[in-house]
DSSP file (Angstrom, degrees, kcal/mol; ACC not computed):
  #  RESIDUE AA STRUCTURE BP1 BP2  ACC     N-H-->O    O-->H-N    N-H-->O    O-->H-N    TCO  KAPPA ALPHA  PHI   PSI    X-CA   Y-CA   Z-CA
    1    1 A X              0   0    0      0, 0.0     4,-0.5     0, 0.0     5,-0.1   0.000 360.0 360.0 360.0 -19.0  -29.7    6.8   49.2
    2    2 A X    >>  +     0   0    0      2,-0.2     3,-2.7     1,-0.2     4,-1.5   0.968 360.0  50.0 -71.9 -71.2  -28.0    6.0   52.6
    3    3 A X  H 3> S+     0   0    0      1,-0.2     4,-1.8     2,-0.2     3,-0.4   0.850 104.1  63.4 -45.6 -43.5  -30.7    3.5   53.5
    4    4 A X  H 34 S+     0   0    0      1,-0.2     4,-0.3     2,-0.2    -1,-0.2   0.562 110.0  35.5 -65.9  -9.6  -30.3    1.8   50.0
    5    5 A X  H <4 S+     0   0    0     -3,-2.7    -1,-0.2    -4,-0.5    -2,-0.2   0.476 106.5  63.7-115.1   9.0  -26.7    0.7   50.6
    6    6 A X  H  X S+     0   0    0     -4,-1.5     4,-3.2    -3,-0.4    -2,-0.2   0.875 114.0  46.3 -77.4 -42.9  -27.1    0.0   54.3
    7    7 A X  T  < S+     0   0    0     -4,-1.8     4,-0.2     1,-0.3    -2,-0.1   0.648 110.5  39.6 -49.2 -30.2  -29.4   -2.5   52.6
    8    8 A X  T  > S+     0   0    0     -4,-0.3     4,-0.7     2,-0.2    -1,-0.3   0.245 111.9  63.4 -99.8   4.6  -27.8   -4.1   49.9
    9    9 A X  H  > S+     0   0    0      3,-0.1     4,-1.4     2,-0.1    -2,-0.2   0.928 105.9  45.9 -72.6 -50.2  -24.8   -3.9   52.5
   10   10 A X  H  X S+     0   0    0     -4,-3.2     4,-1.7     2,-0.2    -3,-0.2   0.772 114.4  49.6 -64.4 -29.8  -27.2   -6.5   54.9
   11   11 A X  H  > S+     0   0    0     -4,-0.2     4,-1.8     1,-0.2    -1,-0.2   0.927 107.5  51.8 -77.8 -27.3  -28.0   -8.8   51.7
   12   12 A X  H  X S+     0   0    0     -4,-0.7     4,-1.6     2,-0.2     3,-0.4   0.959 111.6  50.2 -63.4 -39.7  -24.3   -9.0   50.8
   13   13 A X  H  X S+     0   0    0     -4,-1.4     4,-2.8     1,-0.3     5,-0.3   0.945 112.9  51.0 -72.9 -57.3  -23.7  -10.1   54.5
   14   14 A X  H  < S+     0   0    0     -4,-1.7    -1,-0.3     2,-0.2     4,-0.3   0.710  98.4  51.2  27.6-120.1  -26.0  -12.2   53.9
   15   15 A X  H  X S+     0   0    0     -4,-1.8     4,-3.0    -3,-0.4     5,-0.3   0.655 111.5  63.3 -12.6 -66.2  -25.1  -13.9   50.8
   16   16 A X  H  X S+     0   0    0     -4,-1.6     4,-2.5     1,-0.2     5,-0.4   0.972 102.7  47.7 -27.5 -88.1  -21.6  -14.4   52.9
   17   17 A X  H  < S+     0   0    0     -4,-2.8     4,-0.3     1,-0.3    -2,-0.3   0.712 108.5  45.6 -52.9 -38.5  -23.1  -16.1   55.1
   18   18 A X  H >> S+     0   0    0     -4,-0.3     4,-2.0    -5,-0.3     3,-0.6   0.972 120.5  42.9 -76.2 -36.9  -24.9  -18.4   53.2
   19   19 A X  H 3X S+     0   0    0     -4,-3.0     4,-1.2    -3,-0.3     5,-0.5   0.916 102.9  64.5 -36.1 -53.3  -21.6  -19.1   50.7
   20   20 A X  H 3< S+     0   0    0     -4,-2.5    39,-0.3    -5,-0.3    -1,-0.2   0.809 119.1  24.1 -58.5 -18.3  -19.3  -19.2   53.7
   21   21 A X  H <> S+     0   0    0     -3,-0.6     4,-1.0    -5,-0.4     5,-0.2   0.799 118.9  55.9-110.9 -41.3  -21.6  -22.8   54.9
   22   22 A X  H  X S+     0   0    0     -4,-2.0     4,-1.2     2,-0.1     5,-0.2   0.993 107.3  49.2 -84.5 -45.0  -23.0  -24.1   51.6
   23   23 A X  H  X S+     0   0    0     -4,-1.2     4,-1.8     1,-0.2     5,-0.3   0.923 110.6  41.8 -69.2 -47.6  -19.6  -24.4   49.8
   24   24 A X  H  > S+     0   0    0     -5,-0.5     4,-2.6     2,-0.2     5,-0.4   0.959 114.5  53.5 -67.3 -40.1  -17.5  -26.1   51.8
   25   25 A X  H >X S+     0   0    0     -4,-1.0     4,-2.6    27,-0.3     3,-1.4   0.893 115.0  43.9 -24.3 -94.7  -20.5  -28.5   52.8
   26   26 A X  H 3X S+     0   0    0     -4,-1.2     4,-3.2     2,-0.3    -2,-0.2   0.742 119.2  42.2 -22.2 -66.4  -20.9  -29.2   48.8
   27   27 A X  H 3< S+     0   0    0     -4,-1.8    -1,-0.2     1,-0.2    -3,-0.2   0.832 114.8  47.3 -63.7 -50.0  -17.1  -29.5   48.1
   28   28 A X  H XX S+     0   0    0     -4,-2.6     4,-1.2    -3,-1.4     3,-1.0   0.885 112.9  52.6 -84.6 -40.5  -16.4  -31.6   51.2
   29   29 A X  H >X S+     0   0    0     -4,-2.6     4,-2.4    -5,-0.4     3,-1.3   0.972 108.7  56.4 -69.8 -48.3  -19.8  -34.2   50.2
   30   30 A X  H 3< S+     0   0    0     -4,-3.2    -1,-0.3     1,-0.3    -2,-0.2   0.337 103.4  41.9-115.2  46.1  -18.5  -34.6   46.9
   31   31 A X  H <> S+     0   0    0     -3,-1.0     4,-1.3    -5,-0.2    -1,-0.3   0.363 112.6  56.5-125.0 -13.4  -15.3  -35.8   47.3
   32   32 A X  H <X S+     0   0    0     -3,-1.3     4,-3.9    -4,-1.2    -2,-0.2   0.962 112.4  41.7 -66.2 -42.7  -16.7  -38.0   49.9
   33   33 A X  H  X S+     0   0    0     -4,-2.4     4,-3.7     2,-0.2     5,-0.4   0.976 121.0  42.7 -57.7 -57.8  -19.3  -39.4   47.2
   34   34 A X  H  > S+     0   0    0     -5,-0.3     4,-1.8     1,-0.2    -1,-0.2   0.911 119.9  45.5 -68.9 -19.2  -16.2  -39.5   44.2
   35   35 A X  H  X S+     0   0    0     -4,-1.3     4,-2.6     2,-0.2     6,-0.6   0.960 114.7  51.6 -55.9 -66.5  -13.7  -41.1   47.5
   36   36 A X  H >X>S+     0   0    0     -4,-3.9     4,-1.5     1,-0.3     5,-1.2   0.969 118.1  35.3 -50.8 -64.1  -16.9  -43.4   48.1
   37   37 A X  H 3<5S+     0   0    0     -4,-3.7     3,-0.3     1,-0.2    -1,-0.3   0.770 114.4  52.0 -41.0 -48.6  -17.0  -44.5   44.5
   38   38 A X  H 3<5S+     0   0    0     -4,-1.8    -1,-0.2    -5,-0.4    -2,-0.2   0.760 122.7  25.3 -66.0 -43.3  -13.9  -44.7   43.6
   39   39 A X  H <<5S-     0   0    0     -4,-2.6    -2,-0.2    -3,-0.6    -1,-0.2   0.189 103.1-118.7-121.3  24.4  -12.5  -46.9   46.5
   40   40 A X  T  <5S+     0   0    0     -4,-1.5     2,-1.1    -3,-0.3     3,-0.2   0.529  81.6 111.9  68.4  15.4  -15.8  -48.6   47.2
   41   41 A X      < +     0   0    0     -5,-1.2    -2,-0.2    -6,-0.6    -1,-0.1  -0.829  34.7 173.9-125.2 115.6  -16.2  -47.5   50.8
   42   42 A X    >   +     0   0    0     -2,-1.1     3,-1.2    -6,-0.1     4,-0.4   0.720  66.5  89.3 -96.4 -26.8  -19.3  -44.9   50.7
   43   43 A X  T >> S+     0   0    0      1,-0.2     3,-4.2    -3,-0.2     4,-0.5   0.989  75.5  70.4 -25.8 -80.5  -19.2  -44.8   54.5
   44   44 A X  H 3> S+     0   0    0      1,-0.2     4,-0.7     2,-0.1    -1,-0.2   0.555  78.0  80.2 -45.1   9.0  -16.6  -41.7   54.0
   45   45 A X  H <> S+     0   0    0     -3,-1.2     4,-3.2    -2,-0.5     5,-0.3   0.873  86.4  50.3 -47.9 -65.6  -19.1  -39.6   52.9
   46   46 A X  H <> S+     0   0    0     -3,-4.2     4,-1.6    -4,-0.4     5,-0.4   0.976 107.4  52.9 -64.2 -66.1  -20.4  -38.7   56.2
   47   47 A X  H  X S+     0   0    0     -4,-0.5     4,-1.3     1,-0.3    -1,-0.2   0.862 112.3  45.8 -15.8 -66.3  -17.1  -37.7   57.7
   48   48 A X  H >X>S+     0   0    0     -4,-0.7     3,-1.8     1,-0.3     4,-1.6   0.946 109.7  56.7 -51.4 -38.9  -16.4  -35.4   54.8
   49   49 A X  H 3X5S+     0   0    0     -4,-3.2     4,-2.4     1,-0.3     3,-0.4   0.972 113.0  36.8 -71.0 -66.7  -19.8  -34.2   55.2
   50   50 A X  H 3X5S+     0   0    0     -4,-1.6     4,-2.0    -5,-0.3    -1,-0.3   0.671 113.3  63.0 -54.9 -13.4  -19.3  -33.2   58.9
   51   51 A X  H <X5S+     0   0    0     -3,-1.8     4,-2.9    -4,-1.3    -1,-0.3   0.968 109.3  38.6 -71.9 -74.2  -15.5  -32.1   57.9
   52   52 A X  H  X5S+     0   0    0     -4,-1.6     4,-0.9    -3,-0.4   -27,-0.3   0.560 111.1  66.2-111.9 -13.7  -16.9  -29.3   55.5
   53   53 A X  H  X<S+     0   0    0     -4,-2.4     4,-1.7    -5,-0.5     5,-0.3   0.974 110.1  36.1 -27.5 -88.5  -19.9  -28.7   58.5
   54   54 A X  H  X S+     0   0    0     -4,-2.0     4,-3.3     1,-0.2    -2,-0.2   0.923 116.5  54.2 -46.2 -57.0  -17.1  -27.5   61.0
   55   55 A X  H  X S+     0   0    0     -4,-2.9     4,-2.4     1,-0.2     5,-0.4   0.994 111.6  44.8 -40.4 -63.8  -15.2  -25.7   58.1
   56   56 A X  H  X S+     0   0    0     -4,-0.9     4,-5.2     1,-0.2     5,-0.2   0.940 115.3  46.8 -42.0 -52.2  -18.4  -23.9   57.2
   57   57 A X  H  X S+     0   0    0     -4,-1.7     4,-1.2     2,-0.2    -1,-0.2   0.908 113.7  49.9 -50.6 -52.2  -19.2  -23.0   61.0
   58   58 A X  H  X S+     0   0    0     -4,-3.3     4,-0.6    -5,-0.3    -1,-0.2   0.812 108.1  52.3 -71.3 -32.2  -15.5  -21.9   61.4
   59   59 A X  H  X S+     0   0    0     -4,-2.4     4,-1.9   -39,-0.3    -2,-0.2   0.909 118.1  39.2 -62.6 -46.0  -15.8  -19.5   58.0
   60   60 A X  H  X S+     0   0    0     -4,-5.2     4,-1.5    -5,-0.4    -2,-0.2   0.743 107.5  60.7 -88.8  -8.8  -19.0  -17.8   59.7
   61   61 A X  H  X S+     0   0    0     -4,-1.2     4,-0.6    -5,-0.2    -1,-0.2   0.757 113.4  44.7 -73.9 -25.6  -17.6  -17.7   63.4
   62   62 A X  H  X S+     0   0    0     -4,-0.6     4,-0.6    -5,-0.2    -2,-0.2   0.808 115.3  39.0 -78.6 -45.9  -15.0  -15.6   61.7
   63   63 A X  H >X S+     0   0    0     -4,-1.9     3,-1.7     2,-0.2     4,-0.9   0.957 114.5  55.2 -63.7 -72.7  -16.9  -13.2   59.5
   64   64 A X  H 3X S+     0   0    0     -4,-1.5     4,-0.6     1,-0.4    -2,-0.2   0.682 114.3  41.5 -61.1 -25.0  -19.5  -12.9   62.1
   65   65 A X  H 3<>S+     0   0    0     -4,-0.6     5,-2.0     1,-0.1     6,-0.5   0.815 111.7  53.4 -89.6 -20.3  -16.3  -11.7   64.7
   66   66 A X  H <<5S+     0   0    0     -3,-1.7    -2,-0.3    -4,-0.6    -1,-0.1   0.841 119.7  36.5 -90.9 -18.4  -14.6   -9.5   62.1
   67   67 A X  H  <5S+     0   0    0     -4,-0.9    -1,-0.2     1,-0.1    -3,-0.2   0.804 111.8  52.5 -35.4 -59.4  -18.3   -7.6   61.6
   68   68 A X  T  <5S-     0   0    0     -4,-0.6    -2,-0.2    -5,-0.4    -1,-0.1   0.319 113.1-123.3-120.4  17.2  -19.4   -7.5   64.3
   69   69 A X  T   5S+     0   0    0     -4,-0.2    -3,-0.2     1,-0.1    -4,-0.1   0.890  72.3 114.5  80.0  32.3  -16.1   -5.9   65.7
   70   70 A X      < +     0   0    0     -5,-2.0     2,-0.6     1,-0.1    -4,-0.1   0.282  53.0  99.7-128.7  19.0  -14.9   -8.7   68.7
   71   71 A X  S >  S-     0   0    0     -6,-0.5     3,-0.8    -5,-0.1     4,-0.3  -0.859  80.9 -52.7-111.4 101.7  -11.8   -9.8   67.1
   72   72 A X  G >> S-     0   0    0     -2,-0.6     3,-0.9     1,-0.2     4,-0.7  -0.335 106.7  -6.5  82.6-137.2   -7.8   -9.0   67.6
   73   73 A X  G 34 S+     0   0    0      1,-0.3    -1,-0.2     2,-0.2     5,-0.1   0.418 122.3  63.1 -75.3  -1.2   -6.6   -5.6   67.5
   74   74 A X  G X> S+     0   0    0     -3,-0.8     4,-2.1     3,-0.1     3,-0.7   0.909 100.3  55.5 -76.3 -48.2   -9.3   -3.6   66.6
   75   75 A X  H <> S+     0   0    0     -3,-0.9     4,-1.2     1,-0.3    -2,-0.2   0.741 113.2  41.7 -50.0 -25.7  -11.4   -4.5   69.9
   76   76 A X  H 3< S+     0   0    0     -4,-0.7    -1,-0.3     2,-0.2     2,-0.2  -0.395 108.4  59.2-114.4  75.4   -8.7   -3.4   72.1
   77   77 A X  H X> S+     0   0    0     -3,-0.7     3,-3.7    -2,-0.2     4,-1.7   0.029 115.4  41.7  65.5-100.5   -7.9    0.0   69.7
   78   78 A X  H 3X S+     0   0    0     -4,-2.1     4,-3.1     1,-0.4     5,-0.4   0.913 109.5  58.6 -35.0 -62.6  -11.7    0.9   70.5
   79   79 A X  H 3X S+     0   0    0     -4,-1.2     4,-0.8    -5,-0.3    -1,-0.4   0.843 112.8  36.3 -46.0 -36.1  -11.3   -0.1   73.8
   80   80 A X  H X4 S+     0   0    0     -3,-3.7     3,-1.1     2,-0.2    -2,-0.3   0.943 108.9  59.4 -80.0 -49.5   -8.7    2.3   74.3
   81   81 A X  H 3< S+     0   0    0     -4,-1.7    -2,-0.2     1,-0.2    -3,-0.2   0.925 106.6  53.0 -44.5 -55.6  -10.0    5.1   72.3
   82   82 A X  H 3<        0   0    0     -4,-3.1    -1,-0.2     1,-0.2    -2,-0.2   0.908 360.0 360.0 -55.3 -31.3  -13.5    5.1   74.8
   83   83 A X    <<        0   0    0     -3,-1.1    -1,-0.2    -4,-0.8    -2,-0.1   0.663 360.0 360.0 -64.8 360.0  -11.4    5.3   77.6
């Protein structure tokens, strides 16, 4: 039973990970598209697009430190505890 939530534990992370990139992508492109439309300059598309890139990048550089343990006061907690 152990093994079956260490697994759906790895899909959730997952799942995280792919949300944490595809929405802000998605969000950021189309308000560049309804920006493009709206005020004729279609150019702002790409910006946004590369805007909600970096967002995305920044969401998973952040799960991926808080998992994987390398972040603020926990790290140095552990650190102390091993010594």
């Amino acid at each position: 039973m152990k093994k079956n939530r260490q697994i759906f534990m790895s899909l959730t992370l997952i799942l995280q990970f792919g949300l944490n990139m595809i929405v802000p992508i998605f969000l950021c492109t189309m308000a560049g598209v309804w920006l493009g439309r709206r005020y004729d300059i279609p150019i702002i598309t790409v910006p946004l697009f590369l805007a909600g890139a970096l967002a995305g990048f920044t969401n998973i550089f952040k799960l991926a430190k808080k998992v994987y343990g390398q972040g603020g006061e926990s790290d140095k907690n552990h650190a102390e505890k091993t010594k």
